[in-house]
N, C-alpha and C positions, 0 to 999 in steps of 0.2 A: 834319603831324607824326605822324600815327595811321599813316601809310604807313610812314613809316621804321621804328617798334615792328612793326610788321605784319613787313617785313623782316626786321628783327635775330628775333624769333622764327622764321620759318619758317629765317632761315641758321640757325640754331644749332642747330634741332632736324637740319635736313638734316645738318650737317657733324659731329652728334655721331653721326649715325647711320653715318655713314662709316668715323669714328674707330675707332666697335665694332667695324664687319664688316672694315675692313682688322688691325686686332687679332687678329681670332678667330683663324686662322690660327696666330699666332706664338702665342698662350695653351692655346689648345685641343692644339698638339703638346708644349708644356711637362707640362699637364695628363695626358696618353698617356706621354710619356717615362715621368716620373715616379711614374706611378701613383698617380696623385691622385683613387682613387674612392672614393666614398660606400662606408659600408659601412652597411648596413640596420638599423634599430633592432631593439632583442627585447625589449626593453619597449613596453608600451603605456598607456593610461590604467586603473591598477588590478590592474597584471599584462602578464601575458604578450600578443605580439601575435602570434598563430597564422594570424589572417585576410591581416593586411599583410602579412606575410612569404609567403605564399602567391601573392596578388596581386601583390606585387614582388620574387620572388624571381629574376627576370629580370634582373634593375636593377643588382644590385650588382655594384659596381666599376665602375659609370658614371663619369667622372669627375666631380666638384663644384669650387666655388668660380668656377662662370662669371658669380656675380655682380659678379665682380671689372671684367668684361667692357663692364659698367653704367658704375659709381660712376666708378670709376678715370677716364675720357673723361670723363665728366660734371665733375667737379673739376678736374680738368688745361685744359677749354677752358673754364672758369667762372674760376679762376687767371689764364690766358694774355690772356684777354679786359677785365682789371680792371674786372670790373662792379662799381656799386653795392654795394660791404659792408652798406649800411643795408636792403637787400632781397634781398639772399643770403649775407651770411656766418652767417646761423644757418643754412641748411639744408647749407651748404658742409661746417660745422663737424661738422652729425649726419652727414651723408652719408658723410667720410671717418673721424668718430671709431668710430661704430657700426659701421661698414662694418669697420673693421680688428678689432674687436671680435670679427666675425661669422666672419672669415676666420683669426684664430686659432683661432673651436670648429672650425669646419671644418678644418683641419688636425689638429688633436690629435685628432679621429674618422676622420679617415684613417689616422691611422698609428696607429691604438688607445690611444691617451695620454687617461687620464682613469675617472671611477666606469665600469664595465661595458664599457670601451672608447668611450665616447659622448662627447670632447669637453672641453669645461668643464660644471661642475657647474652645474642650473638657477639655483641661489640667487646664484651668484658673477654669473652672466650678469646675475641681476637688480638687483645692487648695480651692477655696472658702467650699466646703463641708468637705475637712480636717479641717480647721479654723475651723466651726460651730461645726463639729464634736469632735475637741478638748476640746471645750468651753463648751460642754456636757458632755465629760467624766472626763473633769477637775471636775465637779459639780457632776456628780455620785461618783468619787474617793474620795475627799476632803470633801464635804461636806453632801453627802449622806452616806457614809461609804459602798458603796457596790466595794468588792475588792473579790467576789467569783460568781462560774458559778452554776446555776442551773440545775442539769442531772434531769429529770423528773422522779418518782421513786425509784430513787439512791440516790441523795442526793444532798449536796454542796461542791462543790474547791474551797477552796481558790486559788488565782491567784494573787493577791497582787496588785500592780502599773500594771499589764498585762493588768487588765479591761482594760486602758485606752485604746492602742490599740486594744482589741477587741473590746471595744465599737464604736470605730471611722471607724473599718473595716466595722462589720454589720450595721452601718447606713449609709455609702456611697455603700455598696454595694445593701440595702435593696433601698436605692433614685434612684440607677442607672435601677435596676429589673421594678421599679414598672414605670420608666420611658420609657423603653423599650417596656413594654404593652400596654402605649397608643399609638396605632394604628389604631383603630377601633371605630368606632362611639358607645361607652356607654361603652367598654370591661374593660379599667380601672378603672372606674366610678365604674362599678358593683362587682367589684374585689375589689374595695377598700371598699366598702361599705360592705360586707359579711366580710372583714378581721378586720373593725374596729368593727361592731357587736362582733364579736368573742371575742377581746382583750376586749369590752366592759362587755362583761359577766364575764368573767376569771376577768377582774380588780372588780367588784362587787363581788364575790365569794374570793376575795383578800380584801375585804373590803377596798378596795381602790375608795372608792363610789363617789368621786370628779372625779376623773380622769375615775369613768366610766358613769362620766354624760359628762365630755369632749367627749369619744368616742363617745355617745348619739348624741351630736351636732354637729359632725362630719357625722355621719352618716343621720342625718335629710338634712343639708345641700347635701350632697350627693346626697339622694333621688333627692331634687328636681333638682340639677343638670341634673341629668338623666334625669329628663322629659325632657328636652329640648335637651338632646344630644345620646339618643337614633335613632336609623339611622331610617330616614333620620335627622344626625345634624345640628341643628340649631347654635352652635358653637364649638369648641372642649375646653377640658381642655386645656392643651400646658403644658408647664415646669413650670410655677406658680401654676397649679395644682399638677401635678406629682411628679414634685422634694419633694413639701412642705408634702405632703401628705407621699410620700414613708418613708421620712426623723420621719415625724410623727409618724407613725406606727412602724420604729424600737424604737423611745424612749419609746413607751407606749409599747413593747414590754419586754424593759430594766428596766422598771419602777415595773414591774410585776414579774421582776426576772425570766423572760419567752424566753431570743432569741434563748435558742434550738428549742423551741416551735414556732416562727417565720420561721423555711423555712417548717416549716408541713400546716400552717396557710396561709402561702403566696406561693402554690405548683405552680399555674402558676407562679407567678413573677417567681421563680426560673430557674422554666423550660424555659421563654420565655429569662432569661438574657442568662439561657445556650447553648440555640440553638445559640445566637449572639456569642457566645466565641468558640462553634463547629463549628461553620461557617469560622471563619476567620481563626481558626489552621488548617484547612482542605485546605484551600485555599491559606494559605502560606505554607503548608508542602507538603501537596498533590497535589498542586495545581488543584484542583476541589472542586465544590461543593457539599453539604450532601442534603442541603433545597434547593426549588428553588428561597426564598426568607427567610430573616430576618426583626426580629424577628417568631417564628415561626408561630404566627398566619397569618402571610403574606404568608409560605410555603403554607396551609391549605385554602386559598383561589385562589392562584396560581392553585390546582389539581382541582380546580372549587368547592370548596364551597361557598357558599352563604354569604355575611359577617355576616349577622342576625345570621345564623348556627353555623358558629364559635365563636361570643360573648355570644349565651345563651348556648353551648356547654363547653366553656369554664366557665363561671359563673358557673354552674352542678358542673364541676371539683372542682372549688374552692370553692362552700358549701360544698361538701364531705368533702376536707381535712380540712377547717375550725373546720368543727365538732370533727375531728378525733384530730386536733389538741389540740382544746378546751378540750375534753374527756383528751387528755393526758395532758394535764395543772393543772385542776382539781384534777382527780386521781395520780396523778403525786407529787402533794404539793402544785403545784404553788409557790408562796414565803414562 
């Protein structure tokens, strides 16, 4: 039986990987037509961003919204395939609700629609990911029955009606992390790609073999993403990627009975939301700055690293803790 799940995961991951790279093509010239580029931020954390715009002043009018490239194949052969709803229509549900979410800001910052040209407003974004986030823990509380916290090793708490806000915290905060890191031509891409492998193994070892043939084509999708936005990119993910995705990875986190195991798993995101929250208490309390830019891999190219240096540098990081994460999920209980 273990052979056949072995199967359906490696098909799915292969055949979403297909799905993308015969895609990119027909998206990526819509994308060109159209003139669907990123246009560069001028704010930054606290002010002005003199350093970013410097370092990517290259960049703009890249085209955006190749995370479209992702989700879209991801949901369409998760649909076509009627798996299990009981082990993937909540990541189904974030993948495409956040995902369209993410692809509206991204639009309305193309065409300069929005405060300073930038999109949707942060606060609106954030009530939309409270909503989503709701409508997910309502479903893990009510009709999932998970109403306790997983310590790895330790055991289980119950926590009662609490899930709800936990759960709502760690998936707006795990959407905001993983949207913070994409900065760099591939860095998210590859980050998300080694974190959804990870949950994908832990969810199989969790014999939760639906939702880790989900991660599977998440992660094939992925791959091919990266060919094409590996630096020099050819287009970037944007918010339709990042949001959908980040947002993704905490429910398959929650699904797993794993979000202690989510900031071992996801140690960049963490790191890079954190440098953005150091930055700005620094800046309003001390008035100076720690980094010479945010998110921190912006700092790390600022001191003159190479951008290649700091995204396969960073990758490095995030397999390590992957593993170690994975390790502690495993040996841990998992669910």
């Amino acid at each position: 039986m273990e052979t056949i799940y072995l199967t359906n995961i490696f098909f799915l991951s292969t055949l979403s990987f297909v799905a993308a790279m015969a895609a990119t093509p027909v998206w990526s010239g819509i994308l060109y037509k159209y003139h669907l580029g990123k246009r560069l931020r001028t704010t930054g954390v606290g002010g002005g961003a003199p350093i970013f715009r410097k370092l990517h002043a290259a960049k703009a009018g890249t085209p955006t919204m190749g995370g479209i490239l992702i989700w879209v194949p991801v949901a369409a052969l998760t649909l076509l395939l009627n798996f299990d709803r009981g082990e993937t229509w909540l990541p189904l549900f974030t993948i495409v609700s956040v995902g369209a979410i993410g692809a509206l800001d991204d639009y309305l910052n193309i065409r300069g629609i929005g405060p300073s040209g930038g999109g949707i407003r942060f606060r609106h974004k954030l009530v939309a990911q409270l909503a989503i986030g709701g409508v997910g823990a309502w479903w893990f509380y009510d009709k999932l029955d998970y109403v306790s916290l997983h310590v790895p090793a330790v055991g289980d708490f119950t926590i009662g009606w609490l899930y709800i806000p936990v759960f709502i915290i760690v998936m707006v905060a795990t959407t905001t992390a993983v949207n913070e890191s994409d900065g760099l031509d591939g860095l998210a891409g590859g980050l998300l790609a080694i974190a959804f492998t990870a949950f994908g193994a832990l969810s199989y070892v969790n014999e939760l073999y639906l939702l880790a043939a989900f991660c599977g084509s998440v992660v094939g999708a992925l791959l091919a993403f990266l060919w094409f936005n590996i630096h020099p990119a050819r287009f970037f993910m944007g918010d339709t990627g990042s949001m959908a995705l980040g947002a993704t990875l905490a429910v398959v986190a929650a699904l797993n009975d794993a979000m202690l195991i989510l900031p071992i798993v996801g140690f960049v995101f963490v790191v890079e939301a954190v440098s953005v929250i150091v930055q700005l208490l620094s800046k309003k309390f001390l008035g100076r700055k720690i980094f010479h830019s945010t998110p921190i891999h912006h700092h790390f190219e600022a001191i003159g690293w190479p951008e290649t240096k700091v995204t396969m540098r960073f990758w490095i990081i995030g397999a390590v803790f992957a593993v170690i994460g994975l390790v502690a999920g495993v040996v841990g209980g998992g669910s």
